[in-house]
N, CA, C and O atoms as a Tinker XYZ file with bonds, in Angstrom:
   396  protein
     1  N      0.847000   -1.176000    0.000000    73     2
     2  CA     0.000000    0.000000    0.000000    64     1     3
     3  C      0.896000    1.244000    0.000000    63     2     4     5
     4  O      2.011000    1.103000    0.502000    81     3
     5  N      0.503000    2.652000   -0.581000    73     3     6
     6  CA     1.536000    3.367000   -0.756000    64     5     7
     7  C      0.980000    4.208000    0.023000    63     6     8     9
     8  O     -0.235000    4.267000   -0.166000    81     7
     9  N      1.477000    5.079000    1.052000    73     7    10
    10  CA     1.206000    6.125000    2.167000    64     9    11
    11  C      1.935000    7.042000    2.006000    63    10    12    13
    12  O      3.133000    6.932000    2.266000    81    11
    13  N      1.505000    7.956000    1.628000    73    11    14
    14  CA     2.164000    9.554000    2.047000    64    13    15
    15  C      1.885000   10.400000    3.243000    63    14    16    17
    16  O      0.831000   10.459000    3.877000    81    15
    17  N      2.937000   11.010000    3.440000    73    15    18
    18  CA     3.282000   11.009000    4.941000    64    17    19
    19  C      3.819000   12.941000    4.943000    63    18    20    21
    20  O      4.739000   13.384000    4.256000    81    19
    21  N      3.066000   13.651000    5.761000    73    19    22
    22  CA     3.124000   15.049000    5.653000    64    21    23
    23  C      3.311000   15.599000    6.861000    63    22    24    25
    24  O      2.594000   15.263000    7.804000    81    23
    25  N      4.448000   16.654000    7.017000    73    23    26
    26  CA     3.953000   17.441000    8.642000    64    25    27
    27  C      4.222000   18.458000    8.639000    63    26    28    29
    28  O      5.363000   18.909000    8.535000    81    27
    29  N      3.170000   19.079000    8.760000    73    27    30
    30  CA     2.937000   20.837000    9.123000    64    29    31
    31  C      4.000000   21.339000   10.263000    63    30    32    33
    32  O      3.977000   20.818000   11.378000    81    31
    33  N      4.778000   22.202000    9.990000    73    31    34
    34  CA     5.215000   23.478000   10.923000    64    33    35
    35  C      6.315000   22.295000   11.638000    63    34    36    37
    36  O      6.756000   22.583000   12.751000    81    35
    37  N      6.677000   21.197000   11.108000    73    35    38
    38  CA     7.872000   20.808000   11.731000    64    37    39
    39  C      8.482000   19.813000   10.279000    63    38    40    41
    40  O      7.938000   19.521000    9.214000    81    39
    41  N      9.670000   19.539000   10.780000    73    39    42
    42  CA    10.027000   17.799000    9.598000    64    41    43
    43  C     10.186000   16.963000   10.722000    63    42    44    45
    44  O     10.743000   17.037000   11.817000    81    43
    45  N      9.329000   15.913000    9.918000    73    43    46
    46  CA     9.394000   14.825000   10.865000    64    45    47
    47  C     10.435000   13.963000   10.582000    63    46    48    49
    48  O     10.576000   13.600000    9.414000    81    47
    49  N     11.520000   13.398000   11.810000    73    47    50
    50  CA    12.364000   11.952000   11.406000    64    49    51
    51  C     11.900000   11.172000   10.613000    63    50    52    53
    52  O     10.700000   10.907000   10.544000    81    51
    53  N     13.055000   10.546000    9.679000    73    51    54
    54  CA    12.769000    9.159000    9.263000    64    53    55
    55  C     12.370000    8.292000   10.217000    63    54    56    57
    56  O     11.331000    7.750000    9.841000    81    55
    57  N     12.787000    7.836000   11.492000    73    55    58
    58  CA    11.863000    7.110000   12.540000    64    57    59
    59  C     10.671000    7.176000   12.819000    63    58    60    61
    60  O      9.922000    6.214000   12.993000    81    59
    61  N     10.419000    8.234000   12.879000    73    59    62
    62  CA     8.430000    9.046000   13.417000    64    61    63
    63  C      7.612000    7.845000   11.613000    63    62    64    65
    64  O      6.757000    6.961000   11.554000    81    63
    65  N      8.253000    8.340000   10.828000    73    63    66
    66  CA     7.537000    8.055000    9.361000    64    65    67
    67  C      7.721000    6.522000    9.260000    63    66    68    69
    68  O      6.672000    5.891000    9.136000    81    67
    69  N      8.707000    5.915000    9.287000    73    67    70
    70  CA     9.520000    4.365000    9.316000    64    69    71
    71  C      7.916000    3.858000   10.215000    63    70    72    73
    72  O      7.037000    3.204000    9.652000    81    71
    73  N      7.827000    4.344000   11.714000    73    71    74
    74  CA     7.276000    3.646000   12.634000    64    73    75
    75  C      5.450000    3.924000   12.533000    63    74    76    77
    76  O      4.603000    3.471000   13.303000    81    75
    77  N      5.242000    4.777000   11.368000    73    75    78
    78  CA     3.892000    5.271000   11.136000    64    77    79
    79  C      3.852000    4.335000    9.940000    63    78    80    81
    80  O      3.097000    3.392000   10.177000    81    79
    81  N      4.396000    4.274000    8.759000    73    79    82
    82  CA     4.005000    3.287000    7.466000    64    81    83
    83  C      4.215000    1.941000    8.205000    63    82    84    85
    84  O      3.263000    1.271000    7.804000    81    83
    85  N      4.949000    1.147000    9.085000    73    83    86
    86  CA     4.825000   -0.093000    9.947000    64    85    87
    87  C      3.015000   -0.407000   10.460000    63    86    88    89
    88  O      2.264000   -1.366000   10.281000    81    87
    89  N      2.857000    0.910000   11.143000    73    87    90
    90  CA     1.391000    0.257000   11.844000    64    89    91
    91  C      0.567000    0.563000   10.870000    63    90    92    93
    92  O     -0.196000   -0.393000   10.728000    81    91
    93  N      0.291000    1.524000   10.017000    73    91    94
    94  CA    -0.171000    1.270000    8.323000    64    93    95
    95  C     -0.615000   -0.201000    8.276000    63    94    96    97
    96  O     -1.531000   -0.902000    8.706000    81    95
    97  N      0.661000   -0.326000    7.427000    73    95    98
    98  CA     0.587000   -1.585000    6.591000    64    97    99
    99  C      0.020000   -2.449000    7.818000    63    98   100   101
   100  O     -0.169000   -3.628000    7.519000    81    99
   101  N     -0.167000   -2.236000    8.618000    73    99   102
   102  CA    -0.372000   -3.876000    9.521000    64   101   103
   103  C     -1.857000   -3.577000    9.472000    63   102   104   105
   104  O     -2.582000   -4.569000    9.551000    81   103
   105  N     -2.452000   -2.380000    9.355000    73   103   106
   106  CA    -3.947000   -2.527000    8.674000    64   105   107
   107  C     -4.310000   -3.640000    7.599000    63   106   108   109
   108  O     -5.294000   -4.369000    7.724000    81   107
   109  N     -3.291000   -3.711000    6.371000    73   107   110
   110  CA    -3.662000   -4.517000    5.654000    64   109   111
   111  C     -3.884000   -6.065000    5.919000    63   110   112   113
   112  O     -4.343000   -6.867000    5.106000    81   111
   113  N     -3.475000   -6.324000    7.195000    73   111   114
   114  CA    -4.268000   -7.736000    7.733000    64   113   115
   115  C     -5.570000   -7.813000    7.823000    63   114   116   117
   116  O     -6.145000   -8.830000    7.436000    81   115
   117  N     -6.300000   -6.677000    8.384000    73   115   118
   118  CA    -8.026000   -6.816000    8.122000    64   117   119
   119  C     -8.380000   -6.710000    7.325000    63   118   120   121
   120  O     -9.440000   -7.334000    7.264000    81   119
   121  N     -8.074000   -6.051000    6.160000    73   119   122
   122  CA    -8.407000   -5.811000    5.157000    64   121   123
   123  C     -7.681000   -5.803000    3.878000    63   122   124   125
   124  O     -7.359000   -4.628000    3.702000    81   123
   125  N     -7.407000   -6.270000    3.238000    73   123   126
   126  CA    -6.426000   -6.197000    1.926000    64   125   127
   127  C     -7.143000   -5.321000    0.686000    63   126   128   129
   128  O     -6.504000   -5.302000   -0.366000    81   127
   129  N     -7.873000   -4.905000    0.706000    73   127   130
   130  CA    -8.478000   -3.987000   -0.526000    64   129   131
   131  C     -7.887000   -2.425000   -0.340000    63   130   132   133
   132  O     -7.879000   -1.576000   -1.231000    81   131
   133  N     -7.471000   -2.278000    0.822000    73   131   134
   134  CA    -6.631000   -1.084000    0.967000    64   133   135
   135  C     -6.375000   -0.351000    0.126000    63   134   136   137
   136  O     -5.645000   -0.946000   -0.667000    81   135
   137  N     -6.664000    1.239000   -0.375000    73   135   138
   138  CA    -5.774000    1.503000   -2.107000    64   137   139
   139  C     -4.791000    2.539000   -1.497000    63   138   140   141
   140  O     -3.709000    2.024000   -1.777000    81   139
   141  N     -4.510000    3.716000   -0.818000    73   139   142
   142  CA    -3.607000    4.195000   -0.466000    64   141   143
   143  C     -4.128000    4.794000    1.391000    63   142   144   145
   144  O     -5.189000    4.741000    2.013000    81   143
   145  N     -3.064000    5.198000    1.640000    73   143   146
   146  CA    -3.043000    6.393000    3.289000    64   145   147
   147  C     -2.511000    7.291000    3.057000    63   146   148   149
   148  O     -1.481000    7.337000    2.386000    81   147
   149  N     -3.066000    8.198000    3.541000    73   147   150
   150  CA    -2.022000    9.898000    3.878000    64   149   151
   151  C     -1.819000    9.866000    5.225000    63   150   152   153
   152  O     -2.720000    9.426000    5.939000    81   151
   153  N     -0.645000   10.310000    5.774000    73   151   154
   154  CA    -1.220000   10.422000    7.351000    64   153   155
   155  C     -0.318000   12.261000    7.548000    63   154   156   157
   156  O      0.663000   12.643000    6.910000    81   155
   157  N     -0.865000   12.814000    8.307000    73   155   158
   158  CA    -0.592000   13.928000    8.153000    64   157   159
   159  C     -0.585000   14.516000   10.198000    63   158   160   161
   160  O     -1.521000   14.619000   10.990000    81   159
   161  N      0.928000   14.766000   10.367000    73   159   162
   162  CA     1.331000   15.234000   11.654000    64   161   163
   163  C      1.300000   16.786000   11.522000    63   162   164   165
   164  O      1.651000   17.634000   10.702000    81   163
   165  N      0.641000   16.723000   12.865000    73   163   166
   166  CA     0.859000   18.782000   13.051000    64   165   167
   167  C      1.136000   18.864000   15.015000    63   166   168   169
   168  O      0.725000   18.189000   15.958000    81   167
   169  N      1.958000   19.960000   14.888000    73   167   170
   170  CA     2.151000   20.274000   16.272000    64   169   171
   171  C      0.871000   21.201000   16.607000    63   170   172   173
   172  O      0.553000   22.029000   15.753000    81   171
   173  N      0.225000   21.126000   17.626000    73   171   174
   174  CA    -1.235000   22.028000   17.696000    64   173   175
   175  C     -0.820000   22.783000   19.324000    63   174   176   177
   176  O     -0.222000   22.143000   20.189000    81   175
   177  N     -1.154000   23.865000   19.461000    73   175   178
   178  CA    -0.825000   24.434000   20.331000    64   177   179
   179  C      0.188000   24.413000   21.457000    63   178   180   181
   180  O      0.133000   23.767000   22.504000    81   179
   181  N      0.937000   25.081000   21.119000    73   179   182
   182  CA     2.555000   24.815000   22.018000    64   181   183
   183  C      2.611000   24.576000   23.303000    63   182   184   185
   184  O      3.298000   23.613000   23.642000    81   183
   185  N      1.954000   25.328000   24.303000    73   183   186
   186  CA     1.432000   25.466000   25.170000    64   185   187
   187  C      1.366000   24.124000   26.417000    63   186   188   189
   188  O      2.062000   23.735000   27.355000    81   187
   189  N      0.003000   23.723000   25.706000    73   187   190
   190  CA    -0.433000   22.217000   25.782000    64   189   191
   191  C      0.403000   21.001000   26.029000    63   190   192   193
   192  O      0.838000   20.603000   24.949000    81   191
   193  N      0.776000   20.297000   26.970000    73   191   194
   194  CA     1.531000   18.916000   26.695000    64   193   195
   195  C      0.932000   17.941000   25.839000    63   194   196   197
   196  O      1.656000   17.096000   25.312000    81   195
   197  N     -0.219000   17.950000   25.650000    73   195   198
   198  CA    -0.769000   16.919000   24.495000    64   197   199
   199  C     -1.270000   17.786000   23.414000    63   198   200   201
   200  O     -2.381000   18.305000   23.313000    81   199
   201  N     -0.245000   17.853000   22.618000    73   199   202
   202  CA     0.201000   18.884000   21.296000    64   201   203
   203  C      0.195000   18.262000   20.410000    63   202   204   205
   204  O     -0.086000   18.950000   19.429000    81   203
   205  N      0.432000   16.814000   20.070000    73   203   206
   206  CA     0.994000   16.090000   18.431000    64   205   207
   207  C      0.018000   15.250000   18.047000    63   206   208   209
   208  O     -0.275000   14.169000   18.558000    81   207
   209  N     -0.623000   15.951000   16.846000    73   207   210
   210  CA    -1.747000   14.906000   16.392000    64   209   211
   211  C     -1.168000   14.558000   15.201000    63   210   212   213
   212  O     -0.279000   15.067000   14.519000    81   211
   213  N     -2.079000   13.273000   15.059000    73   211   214
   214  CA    -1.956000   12.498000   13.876000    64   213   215
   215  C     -3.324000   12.515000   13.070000    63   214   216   217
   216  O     -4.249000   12.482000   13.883000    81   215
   217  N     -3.646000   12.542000   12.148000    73   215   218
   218  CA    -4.884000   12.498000   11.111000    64   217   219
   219  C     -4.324000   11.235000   10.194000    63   218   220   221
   220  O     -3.105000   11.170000   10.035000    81   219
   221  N     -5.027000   10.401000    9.688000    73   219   222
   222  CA    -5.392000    9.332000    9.036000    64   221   223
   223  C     -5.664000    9.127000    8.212000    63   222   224   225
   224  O     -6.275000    8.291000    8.877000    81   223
   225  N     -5.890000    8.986000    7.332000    73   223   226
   226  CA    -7.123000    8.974000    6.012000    64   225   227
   227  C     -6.439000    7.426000    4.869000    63   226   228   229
   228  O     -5.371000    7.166000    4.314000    81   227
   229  N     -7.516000    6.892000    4.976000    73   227   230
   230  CA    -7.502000    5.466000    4.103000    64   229   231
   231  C     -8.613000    5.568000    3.090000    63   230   232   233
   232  O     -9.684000    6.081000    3.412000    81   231
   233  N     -8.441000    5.190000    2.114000    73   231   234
   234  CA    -8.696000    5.012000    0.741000    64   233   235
   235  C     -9.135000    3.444000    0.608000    63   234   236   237
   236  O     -8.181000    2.676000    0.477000    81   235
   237  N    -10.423000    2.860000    0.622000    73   235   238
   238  CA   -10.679000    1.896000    0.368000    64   237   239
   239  C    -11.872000    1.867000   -0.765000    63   238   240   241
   240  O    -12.626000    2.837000   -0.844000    81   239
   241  N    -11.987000    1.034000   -1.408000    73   239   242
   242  CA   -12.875000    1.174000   -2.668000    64   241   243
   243  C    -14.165000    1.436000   -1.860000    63   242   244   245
   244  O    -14.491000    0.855000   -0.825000    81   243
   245  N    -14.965000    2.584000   -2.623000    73   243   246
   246  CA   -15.618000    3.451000   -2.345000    64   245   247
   247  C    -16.093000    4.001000   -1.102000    63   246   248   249
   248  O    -17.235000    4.290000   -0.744000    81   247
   249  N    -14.798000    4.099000   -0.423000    73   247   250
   250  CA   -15.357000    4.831000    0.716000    64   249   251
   251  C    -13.926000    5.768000    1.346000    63   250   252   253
   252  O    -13.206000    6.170000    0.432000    81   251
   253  N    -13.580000    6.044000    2.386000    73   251   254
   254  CA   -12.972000    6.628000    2.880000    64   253   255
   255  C    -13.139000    6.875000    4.310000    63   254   256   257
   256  O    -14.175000    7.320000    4.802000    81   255
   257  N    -11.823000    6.494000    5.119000    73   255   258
   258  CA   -12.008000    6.318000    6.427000    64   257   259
   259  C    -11.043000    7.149000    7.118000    63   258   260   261
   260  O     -9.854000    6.949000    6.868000    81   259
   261  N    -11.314000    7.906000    7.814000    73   259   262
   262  CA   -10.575000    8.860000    8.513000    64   261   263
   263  C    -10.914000    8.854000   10.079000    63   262   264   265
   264  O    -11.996000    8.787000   10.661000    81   263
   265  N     -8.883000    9.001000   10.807000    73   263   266
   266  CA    -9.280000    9.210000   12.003000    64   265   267
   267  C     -7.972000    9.463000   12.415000    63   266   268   269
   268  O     -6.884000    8.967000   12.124000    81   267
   269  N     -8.475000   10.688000   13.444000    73   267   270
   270  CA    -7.612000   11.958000   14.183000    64   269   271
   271  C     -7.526000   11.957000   15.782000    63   270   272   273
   272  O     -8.370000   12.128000   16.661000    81   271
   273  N     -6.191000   11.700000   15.790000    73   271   274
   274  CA    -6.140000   11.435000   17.420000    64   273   275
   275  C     -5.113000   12.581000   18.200000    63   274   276   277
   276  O     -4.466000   13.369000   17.510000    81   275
   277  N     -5.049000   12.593000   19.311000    73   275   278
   278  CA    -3.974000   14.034000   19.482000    64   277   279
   279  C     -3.562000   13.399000   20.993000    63   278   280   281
   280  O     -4.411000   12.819000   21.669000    81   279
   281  N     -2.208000   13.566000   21.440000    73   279   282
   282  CA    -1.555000   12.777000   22.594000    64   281   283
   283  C     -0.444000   13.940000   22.963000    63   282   284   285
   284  O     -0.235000   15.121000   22.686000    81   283
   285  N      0.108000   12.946000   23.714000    73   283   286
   286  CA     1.650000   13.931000   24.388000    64   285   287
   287  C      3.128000   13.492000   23.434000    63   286   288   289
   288  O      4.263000   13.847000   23.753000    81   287
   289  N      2.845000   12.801000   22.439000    73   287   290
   290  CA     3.829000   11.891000   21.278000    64   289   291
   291  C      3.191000   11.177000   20.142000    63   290   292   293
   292  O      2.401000   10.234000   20.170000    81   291
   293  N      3.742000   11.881000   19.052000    73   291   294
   294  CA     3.157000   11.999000   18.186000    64   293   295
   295  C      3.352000    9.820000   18.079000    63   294   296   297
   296  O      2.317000    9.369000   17.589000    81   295
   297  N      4.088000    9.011000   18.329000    73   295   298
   298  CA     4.200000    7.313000   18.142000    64   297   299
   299  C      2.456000    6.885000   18.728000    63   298   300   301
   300  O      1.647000    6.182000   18.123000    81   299
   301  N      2.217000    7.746000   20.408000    73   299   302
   302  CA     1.151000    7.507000   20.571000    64   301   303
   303  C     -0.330000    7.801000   19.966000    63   302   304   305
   304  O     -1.349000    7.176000   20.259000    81   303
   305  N     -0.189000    9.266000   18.745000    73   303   306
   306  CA    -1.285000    9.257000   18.498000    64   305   307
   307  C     -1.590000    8.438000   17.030000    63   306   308   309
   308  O     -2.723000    8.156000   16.638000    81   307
   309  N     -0.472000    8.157000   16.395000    73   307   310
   310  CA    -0.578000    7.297000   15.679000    64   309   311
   311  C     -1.291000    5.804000   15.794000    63   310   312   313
   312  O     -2.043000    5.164000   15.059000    81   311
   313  N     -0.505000    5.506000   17.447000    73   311   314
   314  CA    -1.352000    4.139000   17.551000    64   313   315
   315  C     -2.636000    4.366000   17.769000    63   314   316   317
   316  O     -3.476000    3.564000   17.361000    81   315
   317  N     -2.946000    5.385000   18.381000    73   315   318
   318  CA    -4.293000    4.988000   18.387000    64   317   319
   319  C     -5.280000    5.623000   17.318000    63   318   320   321
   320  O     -6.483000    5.386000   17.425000    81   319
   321  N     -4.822000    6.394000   16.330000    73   319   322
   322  CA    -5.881000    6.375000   14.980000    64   321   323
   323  C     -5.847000    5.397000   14.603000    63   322   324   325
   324  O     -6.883000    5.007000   14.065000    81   323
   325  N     -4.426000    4.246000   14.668000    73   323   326
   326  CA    -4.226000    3.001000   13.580000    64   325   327
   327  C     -5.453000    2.327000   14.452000    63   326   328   329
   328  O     -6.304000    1.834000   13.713000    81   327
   329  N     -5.673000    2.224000   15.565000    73   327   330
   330  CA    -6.825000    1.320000   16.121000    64   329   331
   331  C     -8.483000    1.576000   15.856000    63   330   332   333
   332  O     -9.426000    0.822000   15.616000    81   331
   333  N     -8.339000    2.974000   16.020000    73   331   334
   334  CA    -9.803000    3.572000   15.358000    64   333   335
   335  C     -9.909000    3.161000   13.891000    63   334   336   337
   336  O    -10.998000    2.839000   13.416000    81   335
   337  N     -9.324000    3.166000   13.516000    73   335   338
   338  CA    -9.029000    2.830000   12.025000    64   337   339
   339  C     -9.086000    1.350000   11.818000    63   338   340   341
   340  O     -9.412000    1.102000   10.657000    81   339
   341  N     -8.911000    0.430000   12.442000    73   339   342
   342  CA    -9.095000   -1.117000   12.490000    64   341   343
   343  C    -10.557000   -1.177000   12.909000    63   342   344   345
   344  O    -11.284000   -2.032000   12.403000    81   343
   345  N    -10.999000   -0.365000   13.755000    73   343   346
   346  CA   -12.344000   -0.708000   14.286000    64   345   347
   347  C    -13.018000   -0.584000   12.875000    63   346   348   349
   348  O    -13.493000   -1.582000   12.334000    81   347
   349  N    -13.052000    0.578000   12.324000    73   347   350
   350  CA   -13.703000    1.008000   11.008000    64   349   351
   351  C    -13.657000    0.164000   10.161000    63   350   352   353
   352  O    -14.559000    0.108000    9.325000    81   351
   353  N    -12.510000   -0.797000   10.139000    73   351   354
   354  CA   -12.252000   -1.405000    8.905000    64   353   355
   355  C    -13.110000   -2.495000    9.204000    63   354   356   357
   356  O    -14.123000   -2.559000    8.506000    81   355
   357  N    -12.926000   -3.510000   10.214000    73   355   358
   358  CA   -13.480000   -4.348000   10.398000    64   357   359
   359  C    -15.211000   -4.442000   10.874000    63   358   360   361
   360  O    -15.751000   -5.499000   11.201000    81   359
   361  N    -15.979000   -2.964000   10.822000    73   359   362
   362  CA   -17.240000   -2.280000   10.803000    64   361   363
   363  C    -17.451000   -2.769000    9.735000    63   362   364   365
   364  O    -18.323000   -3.637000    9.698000    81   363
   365  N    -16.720000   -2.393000    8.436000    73   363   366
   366  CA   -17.348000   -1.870000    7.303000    64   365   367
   367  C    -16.689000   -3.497000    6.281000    63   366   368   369
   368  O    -16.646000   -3.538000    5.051000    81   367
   369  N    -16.362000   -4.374000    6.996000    73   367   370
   370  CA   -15.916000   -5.515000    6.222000    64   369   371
   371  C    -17.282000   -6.582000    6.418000    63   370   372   373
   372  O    -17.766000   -7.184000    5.460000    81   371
   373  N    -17.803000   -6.697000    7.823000    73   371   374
   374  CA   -18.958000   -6.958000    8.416000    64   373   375
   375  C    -20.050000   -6.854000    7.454000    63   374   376   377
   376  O    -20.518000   -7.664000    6.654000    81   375
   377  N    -20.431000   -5.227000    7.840000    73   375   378
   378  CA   -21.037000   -4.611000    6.822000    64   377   379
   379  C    -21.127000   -5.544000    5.122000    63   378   380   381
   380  O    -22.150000   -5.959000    4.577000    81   379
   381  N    -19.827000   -5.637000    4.670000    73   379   382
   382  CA   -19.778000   -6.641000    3.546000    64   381   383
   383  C    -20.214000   -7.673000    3.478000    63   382   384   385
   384  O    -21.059000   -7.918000    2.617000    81   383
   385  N    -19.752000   -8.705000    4.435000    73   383   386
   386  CA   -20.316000   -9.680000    4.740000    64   385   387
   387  C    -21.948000   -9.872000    4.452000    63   386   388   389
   388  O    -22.515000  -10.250000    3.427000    81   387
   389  N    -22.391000   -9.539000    5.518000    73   387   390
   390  CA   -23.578000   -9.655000    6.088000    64   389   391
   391  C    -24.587000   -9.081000    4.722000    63   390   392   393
   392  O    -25.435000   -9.869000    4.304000    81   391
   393  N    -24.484000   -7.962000    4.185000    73   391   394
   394  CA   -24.976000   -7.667000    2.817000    64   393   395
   395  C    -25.106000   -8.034000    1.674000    63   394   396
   396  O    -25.657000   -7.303000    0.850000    81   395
C-alpha cells in the first residue's frame, strides 16, 4: 500500500515516518483492498503537553475512512488512529459480509 506522509510546521524523522508506514501496513491484515493512506502530523498548540496529532485517512474502494487522534507523542497518536481505524475497517468488512 503506498502512504504519504506530511507534517505541518515541523520535519518529521525518518523514525516518526519508518514507525507510522509499519502500523499502516499492519492494517492490511483486516483488510487487503486497501488503495492508499495519507497520514498527516501537526504540532497544535505549544502550550499544551498533548500537542501532536496524527490524522489518518484510508482510501478503500468506495469509501474513505478517517481518524484523528492528538496525545503527548506523536508514536502515541498514531497508535491509536491506527486502532480507530481497524475498528472502522473491520465495521465496514462486516457490513460486507452480512450484505
Amino acid at each position: 500500500m503506498k502512504v504519504k506522509v506530511s507534517s505541518l510546521h515541523f520535519n518529521a524523522d525518518q523514525k516518526l515516518i519508518n514507525f507510522a508506514n509499519e502500523k499502516i501496513n499492519k492494517l492490511e491484515k483486516f483488510y487487503d483492498k486497501i488503495i492508499d493512506g495519507n497520514i498527516t502530523f501537526k504540532v497544535d498548540n505549544a502550550e499544551d503537553k498533548e500537542n501532536k496529532l496524527a490524522e489518518i485517512k484510508l482510501n478503500i474502494p468506495g469509501k474513505e475512512l478517517f481518524a484523528k487522534k492528538q496525545s503527548e507523542s506523536f508514536e502515541k497518536s498514531v497508535d491509536e488512529a491506527v486502532e480507530a481505524l481497524r475498528r472502522q475497517l473491520k465495521k465496514h468488512k462486516e457490513k460486507l459480509v452480512s450484505a
